[in-house]
C-alpha positions as CSV (number, residue, x, y, z in Angstrom):
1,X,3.5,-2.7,14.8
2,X,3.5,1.0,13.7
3,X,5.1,1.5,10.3
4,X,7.6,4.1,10.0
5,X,7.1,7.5,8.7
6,X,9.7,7.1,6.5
7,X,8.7,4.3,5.0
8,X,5.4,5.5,4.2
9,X,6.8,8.6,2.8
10,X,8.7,6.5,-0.2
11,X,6.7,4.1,-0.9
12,X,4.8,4.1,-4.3
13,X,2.5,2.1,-6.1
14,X,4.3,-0.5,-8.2
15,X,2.2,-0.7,-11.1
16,X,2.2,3.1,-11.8
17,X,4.2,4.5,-9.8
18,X,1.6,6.9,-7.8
19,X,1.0,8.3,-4.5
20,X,-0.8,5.5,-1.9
21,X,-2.9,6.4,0.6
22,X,-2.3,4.3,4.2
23,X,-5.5,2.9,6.1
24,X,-6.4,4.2,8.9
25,X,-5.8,0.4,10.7
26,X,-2.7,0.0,8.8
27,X,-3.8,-2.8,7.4
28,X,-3.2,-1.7,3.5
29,X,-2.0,1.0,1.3
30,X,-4.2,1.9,-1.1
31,X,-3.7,3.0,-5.4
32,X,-6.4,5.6,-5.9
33,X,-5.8,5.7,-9.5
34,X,-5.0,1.4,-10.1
35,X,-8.1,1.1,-7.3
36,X,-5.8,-1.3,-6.2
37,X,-5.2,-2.2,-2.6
38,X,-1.5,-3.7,-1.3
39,X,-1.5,-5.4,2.3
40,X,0.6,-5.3,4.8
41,X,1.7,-8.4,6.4
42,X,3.0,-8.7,10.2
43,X,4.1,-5.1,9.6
44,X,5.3,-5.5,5.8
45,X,4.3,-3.6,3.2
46,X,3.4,-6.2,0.2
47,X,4.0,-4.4,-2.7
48,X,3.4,-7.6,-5.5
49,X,0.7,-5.9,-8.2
50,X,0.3,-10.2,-8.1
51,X,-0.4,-9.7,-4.3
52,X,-2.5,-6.6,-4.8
53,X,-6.7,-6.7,-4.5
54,X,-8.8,-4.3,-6.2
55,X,-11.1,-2.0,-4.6
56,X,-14.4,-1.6,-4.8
């Protein structure tokens, strides 16, 4: 399931409220500056920091 553009336009890193970058599967959204990634689950955007795994 594609998410919408929309959505992806407003959504924001819950921890500090920065820009997130979208994998190119979909898969996650990803904090540049936390180096923390969010998932998405059956086409929901988990945005928990307690759900959230860091990057490497």
């Amino acid at each position: 399931m594609a998410l919408s553009p929309d959505l992806i336009a407003i959504l924001v890193c819950p921890q500090c409220k920065g820009k997130l970058d979208l994998e190119a599967n979909e898969a996650a959204f990803v904090c540049p500056a936390c180096r923390l990634r969010y998932p998405v689950r059956e086409g929901i955007p988990v945005m928990l920091v307690d759900e959230a795994e860091p990057t490497s």
